[in-house]
Wavefront OBJ file of the C-alpha trace (Angstrom):
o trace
v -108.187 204.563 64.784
v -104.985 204.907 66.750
v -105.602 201.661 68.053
v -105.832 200.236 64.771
v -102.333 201.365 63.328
v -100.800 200.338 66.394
v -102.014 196.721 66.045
v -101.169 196.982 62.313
v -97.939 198.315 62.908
v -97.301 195.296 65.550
v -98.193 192.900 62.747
v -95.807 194.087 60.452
v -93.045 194.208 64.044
v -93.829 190.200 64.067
v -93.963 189.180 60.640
v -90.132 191.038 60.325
v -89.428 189.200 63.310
v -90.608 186.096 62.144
v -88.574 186.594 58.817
v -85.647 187.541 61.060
v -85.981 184.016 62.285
v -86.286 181.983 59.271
v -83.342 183.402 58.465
v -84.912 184.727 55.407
v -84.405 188.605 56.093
v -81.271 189.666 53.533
v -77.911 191.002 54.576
v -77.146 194.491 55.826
v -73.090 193.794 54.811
v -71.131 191.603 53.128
v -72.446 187.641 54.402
v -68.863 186.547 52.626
v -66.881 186.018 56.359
v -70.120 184.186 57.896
v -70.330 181.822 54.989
v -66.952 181.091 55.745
v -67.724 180.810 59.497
v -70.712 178.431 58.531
v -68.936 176.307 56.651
v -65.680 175.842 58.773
v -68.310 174.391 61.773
v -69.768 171.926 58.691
v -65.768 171.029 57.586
v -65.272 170.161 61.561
v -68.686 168.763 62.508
v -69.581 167.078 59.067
v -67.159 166.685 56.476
v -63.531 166.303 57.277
v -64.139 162.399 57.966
v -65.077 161.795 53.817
v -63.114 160.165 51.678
v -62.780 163.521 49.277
v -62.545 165.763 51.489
v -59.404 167.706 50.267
v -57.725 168.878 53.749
v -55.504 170.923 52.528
v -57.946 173.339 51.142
v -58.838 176.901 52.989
v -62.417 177.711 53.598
v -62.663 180.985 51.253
v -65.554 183.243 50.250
v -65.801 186.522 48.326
v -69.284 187.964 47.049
v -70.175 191.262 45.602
v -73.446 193.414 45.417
v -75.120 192.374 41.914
v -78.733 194.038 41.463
v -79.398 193.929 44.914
v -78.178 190.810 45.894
v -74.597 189.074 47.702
v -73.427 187.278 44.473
v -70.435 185.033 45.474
v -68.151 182.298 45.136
v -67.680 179.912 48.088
v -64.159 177.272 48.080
v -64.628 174.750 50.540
v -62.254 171.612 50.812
v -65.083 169.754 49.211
v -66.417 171.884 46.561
v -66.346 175.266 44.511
v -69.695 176.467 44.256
v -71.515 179.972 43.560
v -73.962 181.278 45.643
v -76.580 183.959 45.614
v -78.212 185.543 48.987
v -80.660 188.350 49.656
v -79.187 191.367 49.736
v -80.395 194.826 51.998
v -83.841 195.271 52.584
v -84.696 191.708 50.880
v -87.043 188.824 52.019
v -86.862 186.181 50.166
v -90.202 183.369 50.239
v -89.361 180.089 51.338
v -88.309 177.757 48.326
v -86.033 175.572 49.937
v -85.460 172.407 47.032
v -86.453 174.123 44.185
v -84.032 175.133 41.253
v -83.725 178.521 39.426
v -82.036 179.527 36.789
v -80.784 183.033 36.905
v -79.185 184.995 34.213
v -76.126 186.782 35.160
v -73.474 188.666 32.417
v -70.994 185.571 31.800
v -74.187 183.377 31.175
v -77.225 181.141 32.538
v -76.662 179.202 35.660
v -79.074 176.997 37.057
v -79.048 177.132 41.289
v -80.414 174.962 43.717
v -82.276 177.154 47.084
v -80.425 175.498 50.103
v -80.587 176.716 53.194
v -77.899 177.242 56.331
v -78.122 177.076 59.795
v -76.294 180.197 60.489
v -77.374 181.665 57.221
v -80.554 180.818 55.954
v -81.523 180.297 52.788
v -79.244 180.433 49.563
v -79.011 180.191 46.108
v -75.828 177.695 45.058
v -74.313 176.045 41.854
v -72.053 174.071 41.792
v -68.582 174.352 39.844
v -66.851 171.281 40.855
v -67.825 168.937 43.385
v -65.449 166.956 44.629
v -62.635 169.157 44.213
v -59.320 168.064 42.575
v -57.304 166.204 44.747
v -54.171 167.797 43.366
v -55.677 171.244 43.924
v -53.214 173.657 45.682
v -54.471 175.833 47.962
v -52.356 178.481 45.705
v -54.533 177.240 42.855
v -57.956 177.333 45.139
v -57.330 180.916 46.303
v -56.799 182.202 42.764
v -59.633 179.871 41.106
v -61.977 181.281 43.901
v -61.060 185.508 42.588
v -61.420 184.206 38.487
v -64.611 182.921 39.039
v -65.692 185.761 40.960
v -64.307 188.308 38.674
v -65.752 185.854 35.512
v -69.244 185.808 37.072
v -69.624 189.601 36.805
v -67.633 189.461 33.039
v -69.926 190.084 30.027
v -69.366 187.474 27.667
v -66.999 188.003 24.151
v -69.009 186.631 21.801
v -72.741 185.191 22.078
v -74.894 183.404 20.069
v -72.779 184.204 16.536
v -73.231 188.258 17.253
v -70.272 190.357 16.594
v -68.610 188.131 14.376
v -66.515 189.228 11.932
v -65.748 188.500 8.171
v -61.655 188.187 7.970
v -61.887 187.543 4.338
v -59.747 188.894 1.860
v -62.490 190.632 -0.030
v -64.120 192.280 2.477
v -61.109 193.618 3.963
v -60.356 195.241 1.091
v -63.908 196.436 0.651
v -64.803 194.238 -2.438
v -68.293 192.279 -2.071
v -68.064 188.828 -2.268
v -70.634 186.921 -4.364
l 1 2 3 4 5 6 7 8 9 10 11 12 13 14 15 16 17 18 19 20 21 22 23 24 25 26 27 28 29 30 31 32 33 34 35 36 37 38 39 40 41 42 43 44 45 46 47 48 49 50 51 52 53 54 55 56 57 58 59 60 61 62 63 64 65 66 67 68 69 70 71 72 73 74 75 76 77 78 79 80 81 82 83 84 85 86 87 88 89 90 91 92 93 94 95 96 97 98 99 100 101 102 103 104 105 106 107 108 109 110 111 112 113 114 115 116 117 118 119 120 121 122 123 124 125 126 127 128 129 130 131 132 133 134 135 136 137 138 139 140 141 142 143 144 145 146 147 148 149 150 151 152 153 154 155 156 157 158 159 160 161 162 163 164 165 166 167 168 169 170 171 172 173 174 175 176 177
């Protein structure tokens, strides 16, 4: 019997470790400085020949816990994207290509599963891809904390509810006809 749990216990050891290796395993602390780190080596090793690449553009990320989850927004000199990545304690399945569409408080987004070297698999959408050429890296910096702060914003108004009658009769209480 002993036996038994042991070898079940070393099962469970390797398929963590396995995970762990995929890269699918989620992330103890905030992944927002290792996305950066990940895509600084792509700027040098990949990108910073193209004809869009904006050069003048920081790397920048910033994410947040959302419902268990690192939801983020990643700057890059080549586009402005948000991501999603597994959070504590998460394992995600492999579903590298596919798209989702996740439903978060400003609104729908639809997300393409990528995957990292460093980082493994992730969730991104893109904002804007190629980024403005006459984007300052003021204007990046700042753009990257209003979509964060927007992502986690419930909306105003949606879908007509909550709207309100500014008519002279009803503010005055008379029905209109």
């Amino acid at each position: 019997m002993a036996q038994s749990h042991l070898n079940v216990q070393q099962d469970v050891v390797l398929k963590m470790e396995h995970e762990i290796a995929q890269g699918r395993v989620g992330f103890a602390t905030n992944p927002a400085s290792r996305l950066v780190e990940q895509y600084e080596r792509i700027a040098r090793e990949q990108m910073c020949e193209l004809p869009f690449y904006h050069a003048g553009m920081p790397i920048l990320a910033e994410c947040d816990l959302y419902e268990g989850q690192w939801l983020g927004v990643v700057l890059t000199p080549w586009m402005l994207s948000v991501v999603v990545l597994p959070g504590p304690d998460q394992c995600w399945p492999d579903r590298s290509g596919e798209r989702l569409a996740l439903q978060l408080p400003c609104g729908n987004l639809t997300f393409m599963v990528g995957e990292l070297p460093e980082i493994g698999q992730l969730l991104s959408c893109s904002l804007m891809s190629p980024l403005d050429s006459h984007l300052s890296r003021k204007e990046g910096a700042a753009l990257v904390g209003s979509v964060h702060k927007m992502l986690l914003s419930l909306p105003v108004q949606q879908d007509g509810a909550g709207t309100v009658d500014l008519g002279r009769r009803r503010l005055f209480g008379a029905s209109t006809r």
